[in-house]
PALO-651048 format. One record per residue (C-alpha): residue number from 1; residue in one letter; x, y, z. Coordinates in Angstrom, 1 decimal. Example, Ala and Ser with C-alpha at 12.3 -4.5 7.8 and 13.67 -1.06 7.14 Angstrom:
{1; "A"; {12.3; -4.5; 7.8}},
{2; "S"; {13.7; -1.1; 7.1}},
***
This chain:
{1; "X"; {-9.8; 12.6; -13.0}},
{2; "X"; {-9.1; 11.3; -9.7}},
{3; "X"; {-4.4; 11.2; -8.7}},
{4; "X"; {-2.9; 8.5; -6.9}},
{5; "X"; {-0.1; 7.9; -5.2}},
{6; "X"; {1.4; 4.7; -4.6}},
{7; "X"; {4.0; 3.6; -2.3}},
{8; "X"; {6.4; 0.8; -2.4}},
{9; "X"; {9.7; -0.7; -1.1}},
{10; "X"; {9.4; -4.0; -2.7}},
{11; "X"; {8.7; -5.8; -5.9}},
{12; "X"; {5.4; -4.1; -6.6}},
{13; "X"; {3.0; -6.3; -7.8}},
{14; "X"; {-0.2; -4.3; -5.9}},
{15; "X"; {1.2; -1.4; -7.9}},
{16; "X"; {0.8; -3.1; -10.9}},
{17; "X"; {-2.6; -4.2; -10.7}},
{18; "X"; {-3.5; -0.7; -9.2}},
{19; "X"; {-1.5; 1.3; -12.6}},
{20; "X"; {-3.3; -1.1; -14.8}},
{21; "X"; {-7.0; -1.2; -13.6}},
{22; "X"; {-6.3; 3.2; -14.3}},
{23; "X"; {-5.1; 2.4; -17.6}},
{24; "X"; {-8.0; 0.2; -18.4}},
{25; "X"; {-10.6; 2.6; -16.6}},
{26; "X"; {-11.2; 0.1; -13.9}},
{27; "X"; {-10.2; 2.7; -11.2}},
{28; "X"; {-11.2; 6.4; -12.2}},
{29; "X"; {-7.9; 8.1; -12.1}},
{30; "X"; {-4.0; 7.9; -13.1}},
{31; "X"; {-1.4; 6.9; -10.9}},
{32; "X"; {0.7; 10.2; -10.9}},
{33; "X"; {3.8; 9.3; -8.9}},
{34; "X"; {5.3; 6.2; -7.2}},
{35; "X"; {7.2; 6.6; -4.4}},
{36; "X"; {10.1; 4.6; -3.0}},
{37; "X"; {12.4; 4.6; -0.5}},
{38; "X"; {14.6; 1.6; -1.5}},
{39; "X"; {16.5; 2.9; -4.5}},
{40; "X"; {17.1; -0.3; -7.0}},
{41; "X"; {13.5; -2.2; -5.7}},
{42; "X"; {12.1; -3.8; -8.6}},
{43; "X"; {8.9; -1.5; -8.3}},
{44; "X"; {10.9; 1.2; -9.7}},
{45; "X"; {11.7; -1.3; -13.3}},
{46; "X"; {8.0; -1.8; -13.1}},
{47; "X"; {6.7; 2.0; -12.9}},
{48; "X"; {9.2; 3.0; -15.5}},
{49; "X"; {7.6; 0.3; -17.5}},
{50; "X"; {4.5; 1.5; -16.9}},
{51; "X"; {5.3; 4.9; -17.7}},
{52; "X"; {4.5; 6.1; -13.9}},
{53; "X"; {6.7; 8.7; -12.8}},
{54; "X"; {8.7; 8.1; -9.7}},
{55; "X"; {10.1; 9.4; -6.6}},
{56; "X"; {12.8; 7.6; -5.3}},
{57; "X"; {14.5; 8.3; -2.1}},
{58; "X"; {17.2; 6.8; 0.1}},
{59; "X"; {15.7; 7.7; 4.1}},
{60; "X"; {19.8; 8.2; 5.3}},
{61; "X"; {20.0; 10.7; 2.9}},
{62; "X"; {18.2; 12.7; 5.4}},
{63; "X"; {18.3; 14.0; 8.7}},
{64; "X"; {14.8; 13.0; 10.0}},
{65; "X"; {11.5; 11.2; 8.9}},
{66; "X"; {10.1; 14.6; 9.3}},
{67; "X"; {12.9; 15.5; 6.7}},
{68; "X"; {12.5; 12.9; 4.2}},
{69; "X"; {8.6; 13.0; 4.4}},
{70; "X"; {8.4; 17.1; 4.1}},
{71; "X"; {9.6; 16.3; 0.5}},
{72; "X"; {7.5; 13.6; -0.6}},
{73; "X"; {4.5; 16.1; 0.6}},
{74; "X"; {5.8; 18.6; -1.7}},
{75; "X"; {5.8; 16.1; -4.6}},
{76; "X"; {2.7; 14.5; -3.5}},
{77; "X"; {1.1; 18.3; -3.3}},
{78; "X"; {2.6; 19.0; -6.4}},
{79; "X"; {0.8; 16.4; -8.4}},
{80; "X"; {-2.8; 17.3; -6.8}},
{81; "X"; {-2.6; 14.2; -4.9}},
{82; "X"; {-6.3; 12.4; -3.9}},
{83; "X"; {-5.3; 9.5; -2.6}},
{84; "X"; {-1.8; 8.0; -1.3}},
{85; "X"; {-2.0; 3.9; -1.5}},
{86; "X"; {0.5; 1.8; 0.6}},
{87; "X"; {1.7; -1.0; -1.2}},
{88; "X"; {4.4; -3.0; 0.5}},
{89; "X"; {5.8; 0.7; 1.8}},
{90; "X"; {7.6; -1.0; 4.7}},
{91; "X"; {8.3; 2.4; 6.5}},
{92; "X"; {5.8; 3.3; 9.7}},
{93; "X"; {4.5; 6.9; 8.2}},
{94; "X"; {5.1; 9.8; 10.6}},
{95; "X"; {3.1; 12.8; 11.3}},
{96; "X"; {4.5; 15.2; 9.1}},
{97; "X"; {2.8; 13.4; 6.2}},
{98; "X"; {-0.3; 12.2; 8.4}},
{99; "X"; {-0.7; 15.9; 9.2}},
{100; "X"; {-0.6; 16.6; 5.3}},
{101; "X"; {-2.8; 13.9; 3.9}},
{102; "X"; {-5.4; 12.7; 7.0}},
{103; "X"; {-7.7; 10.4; 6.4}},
{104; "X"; {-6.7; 9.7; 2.3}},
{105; "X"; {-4.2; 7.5; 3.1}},
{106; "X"; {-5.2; 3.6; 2.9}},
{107; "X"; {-2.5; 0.3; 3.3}},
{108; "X"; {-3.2; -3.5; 2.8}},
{109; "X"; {-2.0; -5.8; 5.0}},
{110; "X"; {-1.8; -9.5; 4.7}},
{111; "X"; {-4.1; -10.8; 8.1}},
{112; "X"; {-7.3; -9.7; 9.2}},
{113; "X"; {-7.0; -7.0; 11.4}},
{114; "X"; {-6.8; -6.4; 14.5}},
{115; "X"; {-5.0; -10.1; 14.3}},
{116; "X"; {-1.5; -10.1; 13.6}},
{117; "X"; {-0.2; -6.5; 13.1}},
{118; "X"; {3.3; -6.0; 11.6}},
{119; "X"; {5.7; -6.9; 9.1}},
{120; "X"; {5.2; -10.8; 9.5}},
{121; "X"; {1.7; -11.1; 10.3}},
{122; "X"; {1.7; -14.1; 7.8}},
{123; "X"; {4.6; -16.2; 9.6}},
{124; "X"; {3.0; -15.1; 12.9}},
{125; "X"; {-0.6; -16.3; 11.8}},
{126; "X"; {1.2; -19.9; 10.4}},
{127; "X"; {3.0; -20.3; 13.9}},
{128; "X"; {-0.3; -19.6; 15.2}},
{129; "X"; {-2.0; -22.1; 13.6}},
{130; "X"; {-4.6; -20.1; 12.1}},
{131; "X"; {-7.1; -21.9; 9.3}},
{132; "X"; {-8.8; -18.5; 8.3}},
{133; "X"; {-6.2; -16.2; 7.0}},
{134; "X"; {-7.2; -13.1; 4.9}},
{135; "X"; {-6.9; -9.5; 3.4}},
{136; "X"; {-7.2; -6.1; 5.3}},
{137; "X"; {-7.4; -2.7; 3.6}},
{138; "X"; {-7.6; 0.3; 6.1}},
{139; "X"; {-7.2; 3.7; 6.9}},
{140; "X"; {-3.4; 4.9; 8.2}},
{141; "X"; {-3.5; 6.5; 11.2}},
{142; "X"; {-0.7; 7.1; 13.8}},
{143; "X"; {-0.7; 3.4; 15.5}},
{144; "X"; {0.6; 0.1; 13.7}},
{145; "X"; {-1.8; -1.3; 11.4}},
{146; "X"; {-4.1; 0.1; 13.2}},
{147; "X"; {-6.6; 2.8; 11.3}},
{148; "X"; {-10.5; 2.1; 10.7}},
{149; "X"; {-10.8; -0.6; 8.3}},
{150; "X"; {-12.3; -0.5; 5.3}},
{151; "X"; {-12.4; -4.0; 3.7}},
{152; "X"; {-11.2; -7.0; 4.6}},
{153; "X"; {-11.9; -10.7; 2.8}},
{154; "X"; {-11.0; -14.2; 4.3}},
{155; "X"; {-9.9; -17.2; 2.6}},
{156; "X"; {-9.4; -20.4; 4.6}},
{157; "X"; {-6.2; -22.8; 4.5}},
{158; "X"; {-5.4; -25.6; 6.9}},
{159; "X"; {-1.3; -25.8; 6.1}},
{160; "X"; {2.0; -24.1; 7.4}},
{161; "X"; {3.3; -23.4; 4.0}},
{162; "X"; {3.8; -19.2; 4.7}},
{163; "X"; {5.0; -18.5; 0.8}},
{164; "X"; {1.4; -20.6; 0.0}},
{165; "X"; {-0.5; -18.2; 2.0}},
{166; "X"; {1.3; -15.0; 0.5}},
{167; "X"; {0.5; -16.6; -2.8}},
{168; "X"; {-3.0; -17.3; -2.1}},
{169; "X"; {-3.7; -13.4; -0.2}},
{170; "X"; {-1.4; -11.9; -3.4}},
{171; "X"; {-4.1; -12.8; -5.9}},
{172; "X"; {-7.2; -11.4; -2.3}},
{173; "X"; {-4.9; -7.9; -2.5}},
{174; "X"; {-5.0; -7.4; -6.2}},
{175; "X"; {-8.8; -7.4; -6.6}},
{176; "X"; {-9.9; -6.3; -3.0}},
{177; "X"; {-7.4; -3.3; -3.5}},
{178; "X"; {-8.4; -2.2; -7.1}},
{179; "X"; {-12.1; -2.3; -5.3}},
{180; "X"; {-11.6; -0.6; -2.6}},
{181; "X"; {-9.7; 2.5; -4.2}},
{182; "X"; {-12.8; 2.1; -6.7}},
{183; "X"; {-15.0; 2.6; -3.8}},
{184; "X"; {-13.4; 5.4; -2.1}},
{185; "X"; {-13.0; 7.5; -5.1}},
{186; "X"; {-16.6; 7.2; -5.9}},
{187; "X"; {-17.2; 8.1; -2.8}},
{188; "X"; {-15.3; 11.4; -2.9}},
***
């Protein structure tokens, strides 16, 4: 049996549908620990709910990244960790846990990459005036949003309506995600 880790700072919807396609057996493997570093998100309701264990942080309770992500290598160690997922984890990881876990750690991110890197990539696509939007899953490395890829899908749509396009990709992140983790561990 495959471990997970899953990392979120928001609402956690991708770690829903990642928890639940383990519990079903649609993913080979159990999500052993979700990690957060926004004590109170919602995510940490819906891993409770799931009955995910957590690890939840607060970055200024430490002195450095290096610090704070030190200790989630210990807990991510500690579970026999396979794969770390990025989920809405709105934190740039540093080196200390690149060093730890190269090359098994994978984020999504709402455009197609290389296209409209960063935290908005969404309301920069829109004021763009893109008509193709889509999904990108890909490998961390140290640059922004910039690791190999390892899936992407498109979907088109010709308005300016950015909460309509998060809408649309939420549904393109659920499935491509729970696919793409599917992949990978097979491939281990």
């Amino acid at each position: 049996m495959h471990h997970l880790a899953v990392f979120a700072s928001g609402t956690g919807t991708n770690f829903v549908a990642i928890a639940k396609a383990c519990a079903e057996g649609r993913i080979p493997a159990q999500v052993a620990v979700m990690v957060c570093d926004k004590p109170g998100a919602p995510v940490i309701d819906r891993a409770r709910e799931l009955g995910v264990e957590t690890f939840v942080f607060n970055p200024k309770d430490y002195p450095s990244k290096a610090a704070y992500e030190a200790r989630i290598v210990k807990v991510l160690d500690a579970k026999n960790i396979d794969l770390v997922c990025l989920a809405g984890y709105m934190r740039i990881v540093g080196e200390t846990l690149l060093g730890a876990y190269e090359g098994r750690i994978i984020n999504i991110h709402p455009s197609l990459l290389p296209a409209f890197k960063g935290a908005h990539a969404v309301e920069d696509a829109v004021a763009y005036g893109v008509k193709v939007y889509g999904i990108t899953i890909h490998f961390v490395d140290e640059s922004l949003d910039g690791g190999k890829i390892i899936a992407q899908r498109a979907f088109p749509y010709e308005g300016s309506d950015p909460a309509e396009v998060h809408r649309i990709g939420q549904k393109i992140e659920h499935e491509l995600y729970v696919e793409t983790i599917n992949k990978l561990l097979c491939e281990r």
